[in-house]
C-alpha positions in Angstrom: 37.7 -14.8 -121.3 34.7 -12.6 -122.7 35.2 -9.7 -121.2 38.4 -9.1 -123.4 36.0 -9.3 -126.2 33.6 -6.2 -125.3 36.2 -3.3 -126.3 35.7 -3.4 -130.1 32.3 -3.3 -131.9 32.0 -6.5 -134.1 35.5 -8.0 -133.4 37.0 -10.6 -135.7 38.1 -13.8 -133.5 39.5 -16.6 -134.6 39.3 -19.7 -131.9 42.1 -22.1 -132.7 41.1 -26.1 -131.9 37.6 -24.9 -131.4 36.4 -28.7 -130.7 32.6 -28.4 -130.9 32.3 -24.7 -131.1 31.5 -23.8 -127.5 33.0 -21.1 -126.9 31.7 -19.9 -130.4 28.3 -20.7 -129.6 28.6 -17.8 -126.4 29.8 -15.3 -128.8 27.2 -16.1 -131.9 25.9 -12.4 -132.9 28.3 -10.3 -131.7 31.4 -10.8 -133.2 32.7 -11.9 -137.0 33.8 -15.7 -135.7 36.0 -17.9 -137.2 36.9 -21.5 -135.5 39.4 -24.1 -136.9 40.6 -27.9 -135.7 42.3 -30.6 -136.9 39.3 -33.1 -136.2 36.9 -33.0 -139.0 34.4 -34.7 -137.0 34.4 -31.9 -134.5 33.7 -29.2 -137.0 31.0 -31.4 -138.0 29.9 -30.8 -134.5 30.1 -27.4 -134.3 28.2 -27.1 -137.0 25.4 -28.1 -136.1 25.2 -25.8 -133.4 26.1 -22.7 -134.8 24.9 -20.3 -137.2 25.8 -20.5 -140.9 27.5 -17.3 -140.9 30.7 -18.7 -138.2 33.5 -19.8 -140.7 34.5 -23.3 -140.0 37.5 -24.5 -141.1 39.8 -27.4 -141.1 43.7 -26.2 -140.8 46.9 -26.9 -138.4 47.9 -23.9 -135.9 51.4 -24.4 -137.1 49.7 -23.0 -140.7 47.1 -21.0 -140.7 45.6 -20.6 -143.7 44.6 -16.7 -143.1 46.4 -13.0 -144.3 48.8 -11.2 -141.9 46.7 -9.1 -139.1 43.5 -10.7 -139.4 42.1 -11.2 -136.7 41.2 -8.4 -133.6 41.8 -11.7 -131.1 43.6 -15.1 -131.6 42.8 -17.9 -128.9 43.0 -20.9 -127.5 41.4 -22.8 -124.9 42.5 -26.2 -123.0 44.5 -27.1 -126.5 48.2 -25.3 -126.8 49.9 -29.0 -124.5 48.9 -30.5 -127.6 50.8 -28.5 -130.3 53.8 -30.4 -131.3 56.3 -27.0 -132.5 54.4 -24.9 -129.9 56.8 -21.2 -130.5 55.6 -21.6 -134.4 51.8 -22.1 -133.4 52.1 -18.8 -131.8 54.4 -17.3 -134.3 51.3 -18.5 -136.5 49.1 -16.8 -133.8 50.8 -13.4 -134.0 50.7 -13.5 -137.1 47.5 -13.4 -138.2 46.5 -11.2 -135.0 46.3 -7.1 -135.8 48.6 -4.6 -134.2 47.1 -4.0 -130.8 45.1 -7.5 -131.3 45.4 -9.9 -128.4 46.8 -13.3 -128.3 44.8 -15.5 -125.3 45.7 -19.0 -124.5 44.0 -20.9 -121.4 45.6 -24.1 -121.0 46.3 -26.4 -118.3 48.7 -26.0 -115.3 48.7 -28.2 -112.3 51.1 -26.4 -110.4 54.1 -28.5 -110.2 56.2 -29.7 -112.8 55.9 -33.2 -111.5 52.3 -33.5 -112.0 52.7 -32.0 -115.7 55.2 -34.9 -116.3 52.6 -37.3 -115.6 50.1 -35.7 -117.5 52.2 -35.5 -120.6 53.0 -39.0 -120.3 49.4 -40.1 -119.5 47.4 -37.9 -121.7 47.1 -39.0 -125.2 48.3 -36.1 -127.8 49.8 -34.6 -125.2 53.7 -32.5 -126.1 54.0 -30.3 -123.4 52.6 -28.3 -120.3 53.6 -25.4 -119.8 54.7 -23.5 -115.9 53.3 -19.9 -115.9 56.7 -18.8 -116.5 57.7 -21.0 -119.3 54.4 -20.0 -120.9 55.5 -16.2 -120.2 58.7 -16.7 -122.4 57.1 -18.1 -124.9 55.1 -14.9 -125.8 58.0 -12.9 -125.1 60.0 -14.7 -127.2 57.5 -13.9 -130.6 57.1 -10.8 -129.4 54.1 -10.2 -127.5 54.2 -7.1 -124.9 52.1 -6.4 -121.8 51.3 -10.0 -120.7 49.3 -10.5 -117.8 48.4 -14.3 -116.2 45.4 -15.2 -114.1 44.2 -18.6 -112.6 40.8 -18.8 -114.0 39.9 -22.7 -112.9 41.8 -25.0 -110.2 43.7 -26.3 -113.5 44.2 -23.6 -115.7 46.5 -20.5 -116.5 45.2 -17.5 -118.9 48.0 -15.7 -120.6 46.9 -12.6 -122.3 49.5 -10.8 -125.3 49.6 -8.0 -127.1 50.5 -7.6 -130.5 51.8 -4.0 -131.0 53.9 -1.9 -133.1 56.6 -2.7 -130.9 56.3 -6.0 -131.0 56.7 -6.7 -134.4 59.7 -8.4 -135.8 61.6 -6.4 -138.3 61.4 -8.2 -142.2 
């Protein structure tokens, strides 16, 4: 994922369901950083191992409480099976993201549909998993341009977007 991150100096990222702040912990001093989640507790978390100056907010992906084009990059890791109206979490993803931003998700995929019935029964929170290709369609369909996919664990899928002037919806 971080080596999306080195084209612009200082980016603005906003990492949706941040948990514990992780990921925002590896990024801490070079980039304006932003995490939200729904779990109070976690933010609570993340907090105490990152710097006063990340932004730590509670909010739903569904609403995000931030202007049109924020935000340089928009992601989300292990978290998008969970949201419930997953096309408006990244309608809400695009739309805070700035023309020629990118939109990264890294979620789970198990390789058959099968297996990601089980999971979505047995995994608490769980709404969906997406294939590669359903995930695809989704970005498509908010329009996203130039995706690209990679296998970056055993179990899961990066899907990289890009938020250009084409790809914005007419008013």
């Amino acid at each position: 994922i971080f080596v999306f991150f080195s084209v612009l100096p200082d980016p603005k990222i906003l990492d949706i369901s941040c948990g514990t702040g992780e990921l925002l912990k590896r990024w801490s001093g070079k980039a304006d950083l932003t995490g939200i989640d729904m779990a109070e507790k976690m933010l609570v978390e993340a907090r105490k191992k990152l710097p006063q100056k990340v932004k730590l907010i509670r909010a739903d992906v569904h609403k995000l409480p931030f202007r049109k084009e924020s935000f340089d990059y928009v992601l989300s890791t292990e978290a998008f099976h969970h949201y419930y109206k997953q096309k408006q979490a990244l309608e809400e993803m695009s739309r805070v993201t700035k023309r020629d931003g990118k939109i990264i998700i890294v979620d789970i995929n198990f390789f058959f549909r099968f297996i990601h019935f089980l999971f979505e029964k047995i995994e608490p929170g769980c709404v969906r998993v997406n294939s590669r290709e359903e995930m695809k369609t989704l970005f498509t369909q908010v329009g996203l341009t130039n995706i690209v996919q990679k296998r970056i664990f055993l179990f899961a899928v990066m899907t990289i977007g890009i938020k250009n002037a084409t790809s914005l919806k007419a008013p």
